[in-house]
LUMLOLUM-527417 format. One line per 8 residues: number of its first residue (from 1); their letters; for each residue y, z negated, x negated of C-alpha. Coordinates in steps of 0.02 Angstrom, whole numbers. Each point is the difference from the previous one (the first is absolute). Last residue first. Example, Ala and Ser with C-alpha at 12.3 -4.5 7.8 and 13.67 -1.06 7.14 Angstrom:
BEGIN
2> sa> -53,-357,-684 | -172,-33,69
//
This chain:
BEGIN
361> xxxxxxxx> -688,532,1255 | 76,-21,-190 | 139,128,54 | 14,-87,189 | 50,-167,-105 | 115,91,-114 | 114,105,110 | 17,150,-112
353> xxxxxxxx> 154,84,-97 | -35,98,-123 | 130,9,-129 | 14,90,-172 | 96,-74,-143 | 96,116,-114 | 13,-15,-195 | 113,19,-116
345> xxxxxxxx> -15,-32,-194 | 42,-66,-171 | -106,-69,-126 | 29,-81,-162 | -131,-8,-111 | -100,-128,-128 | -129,83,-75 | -167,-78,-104
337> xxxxxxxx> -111,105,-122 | -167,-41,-106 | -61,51,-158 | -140,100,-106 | 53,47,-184 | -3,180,-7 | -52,87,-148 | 127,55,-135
329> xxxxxxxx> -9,131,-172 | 113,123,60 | -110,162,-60 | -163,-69,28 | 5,-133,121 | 119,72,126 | -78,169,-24 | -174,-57,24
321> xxxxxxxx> 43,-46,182 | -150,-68,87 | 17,-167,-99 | 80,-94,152 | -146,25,115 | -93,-154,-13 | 133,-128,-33 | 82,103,167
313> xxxxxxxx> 185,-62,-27 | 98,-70,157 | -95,-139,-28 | -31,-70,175 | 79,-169,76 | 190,78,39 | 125,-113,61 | 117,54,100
305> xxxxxxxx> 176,-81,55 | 105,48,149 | 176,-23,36 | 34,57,183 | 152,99,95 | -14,62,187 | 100,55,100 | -66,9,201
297> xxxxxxxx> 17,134,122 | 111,6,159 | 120,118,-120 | 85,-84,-158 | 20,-168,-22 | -76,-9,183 | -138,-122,-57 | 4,-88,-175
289> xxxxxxxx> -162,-17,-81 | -41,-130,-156 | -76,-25,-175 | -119,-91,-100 | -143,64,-99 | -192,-11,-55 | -142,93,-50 | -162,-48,-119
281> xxxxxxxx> -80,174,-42 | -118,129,-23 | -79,133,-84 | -86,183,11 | 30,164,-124 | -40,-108,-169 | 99,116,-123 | -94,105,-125
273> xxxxxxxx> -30,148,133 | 201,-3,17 | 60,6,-160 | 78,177,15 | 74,59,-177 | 172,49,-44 | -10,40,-226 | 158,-35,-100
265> xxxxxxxx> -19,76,-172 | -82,-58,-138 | 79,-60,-155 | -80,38,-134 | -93,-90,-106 | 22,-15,-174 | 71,-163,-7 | 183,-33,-101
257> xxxxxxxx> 110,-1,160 | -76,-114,136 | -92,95,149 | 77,45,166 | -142,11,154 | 63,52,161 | -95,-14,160 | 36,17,185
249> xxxxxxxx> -101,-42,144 | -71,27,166 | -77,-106,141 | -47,58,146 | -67,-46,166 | -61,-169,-21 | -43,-97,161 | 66,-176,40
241> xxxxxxxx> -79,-126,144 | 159,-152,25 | -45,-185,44 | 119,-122,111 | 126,-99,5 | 159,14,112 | 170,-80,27 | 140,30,126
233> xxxxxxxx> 168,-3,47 | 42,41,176 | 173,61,52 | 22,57,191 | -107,-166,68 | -140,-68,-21 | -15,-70,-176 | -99,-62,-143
225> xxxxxxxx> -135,158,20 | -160,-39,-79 | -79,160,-67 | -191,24,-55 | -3,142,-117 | -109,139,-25 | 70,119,-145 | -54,184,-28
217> xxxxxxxx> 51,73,-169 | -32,180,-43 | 25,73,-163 | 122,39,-153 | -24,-17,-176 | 135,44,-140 | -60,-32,-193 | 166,22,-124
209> xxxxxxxx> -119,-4,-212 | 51,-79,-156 | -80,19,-158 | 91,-41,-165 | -134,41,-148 | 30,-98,-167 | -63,-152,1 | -158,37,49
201> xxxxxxxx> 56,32,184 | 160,-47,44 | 10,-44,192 | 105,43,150 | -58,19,185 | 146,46,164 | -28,-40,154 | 1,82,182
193> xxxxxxxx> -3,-21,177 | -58,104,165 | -22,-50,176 | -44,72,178 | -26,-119,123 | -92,-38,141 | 37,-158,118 | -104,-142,83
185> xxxxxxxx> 116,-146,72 | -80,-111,105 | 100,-119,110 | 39,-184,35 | 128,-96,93 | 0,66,164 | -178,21,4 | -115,162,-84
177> xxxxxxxx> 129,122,-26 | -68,160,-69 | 112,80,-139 | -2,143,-87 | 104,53,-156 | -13,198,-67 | 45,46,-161 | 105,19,-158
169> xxxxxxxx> -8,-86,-170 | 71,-33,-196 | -20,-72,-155 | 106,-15,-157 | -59,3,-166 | -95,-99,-91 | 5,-23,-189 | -184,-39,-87
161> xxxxxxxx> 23,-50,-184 | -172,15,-106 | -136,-86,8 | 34,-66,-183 | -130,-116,-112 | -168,90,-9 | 119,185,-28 | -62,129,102
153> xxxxxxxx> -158,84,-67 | -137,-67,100 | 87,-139,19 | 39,-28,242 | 119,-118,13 | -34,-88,198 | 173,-2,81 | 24,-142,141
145> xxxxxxxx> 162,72,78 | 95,147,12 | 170,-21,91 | 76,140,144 | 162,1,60 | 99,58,167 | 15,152,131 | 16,13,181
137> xxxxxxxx> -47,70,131 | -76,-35,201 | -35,92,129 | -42,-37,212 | -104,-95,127 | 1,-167,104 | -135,-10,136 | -46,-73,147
129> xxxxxxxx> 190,-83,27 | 16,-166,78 | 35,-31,160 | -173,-7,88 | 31,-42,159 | -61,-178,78 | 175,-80,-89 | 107,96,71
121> xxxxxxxx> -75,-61,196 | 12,-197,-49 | 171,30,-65 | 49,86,181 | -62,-147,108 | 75,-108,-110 | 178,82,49 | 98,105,-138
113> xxxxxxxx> 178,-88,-40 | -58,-38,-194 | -54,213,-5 | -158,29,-53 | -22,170,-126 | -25,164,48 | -63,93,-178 | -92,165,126
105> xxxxxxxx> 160,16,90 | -40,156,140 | -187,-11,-26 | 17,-210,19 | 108,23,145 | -131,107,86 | -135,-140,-38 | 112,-134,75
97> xxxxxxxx> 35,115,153 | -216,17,8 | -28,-198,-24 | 131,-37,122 | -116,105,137 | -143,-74,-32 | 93,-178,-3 | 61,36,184
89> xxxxxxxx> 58,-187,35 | 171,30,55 | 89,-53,-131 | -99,83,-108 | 11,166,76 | 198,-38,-25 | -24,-25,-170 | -89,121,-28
81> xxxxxxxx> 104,111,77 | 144,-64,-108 | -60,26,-146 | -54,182,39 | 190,28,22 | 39,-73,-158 | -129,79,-89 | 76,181,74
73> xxxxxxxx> 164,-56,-55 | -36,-9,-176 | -92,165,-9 | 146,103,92 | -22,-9,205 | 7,150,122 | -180,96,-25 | -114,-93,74
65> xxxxxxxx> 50,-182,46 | 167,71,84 | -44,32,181 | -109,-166,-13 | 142,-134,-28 | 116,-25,132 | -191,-1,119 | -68,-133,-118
57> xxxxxxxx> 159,-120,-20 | 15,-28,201 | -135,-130,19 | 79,-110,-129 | 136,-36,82 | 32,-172,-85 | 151,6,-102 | -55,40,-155
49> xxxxxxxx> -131,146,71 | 135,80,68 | 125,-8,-130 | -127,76,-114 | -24,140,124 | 169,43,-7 | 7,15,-173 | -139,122,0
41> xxxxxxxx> 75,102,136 | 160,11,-102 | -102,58,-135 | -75,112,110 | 161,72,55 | 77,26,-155 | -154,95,-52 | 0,125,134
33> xxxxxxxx> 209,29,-24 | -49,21,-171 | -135,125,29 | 107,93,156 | 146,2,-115 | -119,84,-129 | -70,131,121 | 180,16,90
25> xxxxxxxx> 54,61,-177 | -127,111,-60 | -21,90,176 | 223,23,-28 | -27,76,-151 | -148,106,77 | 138,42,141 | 137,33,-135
17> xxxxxxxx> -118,116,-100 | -49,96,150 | 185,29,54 | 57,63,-169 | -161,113,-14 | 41,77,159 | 172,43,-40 | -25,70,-160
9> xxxxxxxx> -120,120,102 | 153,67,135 | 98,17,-157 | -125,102,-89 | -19,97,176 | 181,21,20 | 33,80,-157 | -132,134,23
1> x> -184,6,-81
//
């Protein structure tokens, strides 16, 4: 290839990359230029309509409905056709701008300056989101209550010392409003806890065992909402289904100097056949949801307290480790469990927006 040909080519590419430069930036001027002017058009409009030309608004704002206005401005534009379809007595056709606003700004809230006319028309639309969906976590601590000493070889007098540990969750949160006020909340959650059992056996044999169980919790709760606006505390109550998926635990057994026995070593075994797999319980919690915290979703933060009705302990089942009895000399005592937790979440509401008279129709 000669000199002149590179140089002839260098050329080229010089002049193409200044014209797609150039594309780039009359395609952006263009864009803002576009979106000056329909904001401009917007504010026009409102003019109009404040100072009585009203029949003018429509036609300064229909070459910009589609594809011209950000979010905001498209509910302001559809705002003002309905009003101006109300104004002249063309309901049908305010009812379709109001429904277009309420797919641009699904939370549209009355202004003090809106007309009657205009209040009467919000408030046939459903405004209030269908559903409210998202995850919650948190952790907190678990008591055992109502313990039932089981003697077949334990000591008659001591049930031993049960230690919980802490507890903790993760899951999904639904949420179905019913009114303005009130809600149900069902959810699914993953949890696991733990505790820790000590007891001296005979006098002379320390036992102490670390049980962990995890499962499935699903809470129904029926939510009243204090609030309406951005921040809404809340409380609930409710019942909560829980399935057993595991539970596993640790044992060591350390006997007092001067016995024969040995001491044996730690043994891992899975109690989960001797645990009762189904229960239930009492549920209840405050809390609240702030909106556009973070996002166009909702925070969410709730105390909740469980109380567990079923043994954990299978009185049936609890036997059907000879190892536990034999070689560390215990049998479980049957008890129950309550949680307080701290949960944390975010959730986002989903809209549909529907004229509620021609819904029920």
């Amino acid at each position: 290839m000669t000199l002149l040909s590179k140089s002839s080519n260098s050329r080229n590419k010089l002049i193409t990359s200044k014209i797609v430069l150039i594309s780039i930036f009359l395609l952006f001027s263009f864009s803002g230029f576009s979106q000056n002017s329909c904001s401009e058009q917007l504010a026009n409009a409102e003019k109009l309509y404040e100072s009585g030309q009203i029949d003018k608004v429509a036609a300064m704002l229909e070459t910009c409905l589609e594809n011209g206005f950000t979010k905001d401005e498209k509910a302001r534009a559809y705002r003002l056709l309905s009003l101006c379809n109300l104004y002249y007595n063309e309901d049908e056709e305010a009812e379709k701008a109001f429904l277009e606003l309420l797919k641009a700004k699904p939370e549209y809230k009355i202004k003090d300056s809106d007309p009657s006319e205009f209040v009467n028309l919000y408030q046939e639309f459903r405004t209030v989101p269908v559903f409210i969906t998202g995850i919650k976590f948190g952790g907190g601590f678990t008591d055992i209550y109502n313990i039932e000493n089981y003697n077949d070889i334990n000591s008659v007098v001591s049930e031993g010392i049960y230690t919980p540990d802490y507890a903790y969750s993760i899951g999904l949160s639904f949420e179905t409003p019913i009114l303005n006020e009130l809600s149900v909340v069902y959810e699914f959650f993953y949890n696991t806890y733990s505790y820790n059992f000590k007891n001296v056996v005979l006098d002379y044999a320390n036992v102490s065992f670390d049980e962990t169980i995890s499962g499935v919790d699903i809470p129904i709760l029926l939510q009243w909402n204090i609030l309406s606006n951005d921040f809404v505390p809340y409380v609930n109550i409710g019942s909560s289904l829980n399935f057993l998926i595991s539970s596993k635990a640790n044992y060591t057994r350390r006997d007092n100097e001067g016995t024969e026995y040995r001491e044996p070593e730690n043994l891992d075994l899975n109690l989960t056949d001797s645990r009762n797999r189904f229960n239930y319980s009492f549920c209840a919690g405050v809390g609240f949801r702030w909106k556009n915290i973070i996002g166009n979703g909702y925070l969410t933060f709730d105390i909740r307290y469980s109380r567990y009705m079923n043994s954990i302990v299978d009185p049936a089942n609890r036997a059907d480790n000879p190892e536990v009895m034999y070689s560390f000399l215990i049998t479980d005592n049957v008890f129950k469990v309550q949680n307080t937790q701290f949960l944390i979440g975010y959730k986002l509401p989903l809209y549909i927006a529907k004229h509620k008279v021609k819904a029920k129709k």
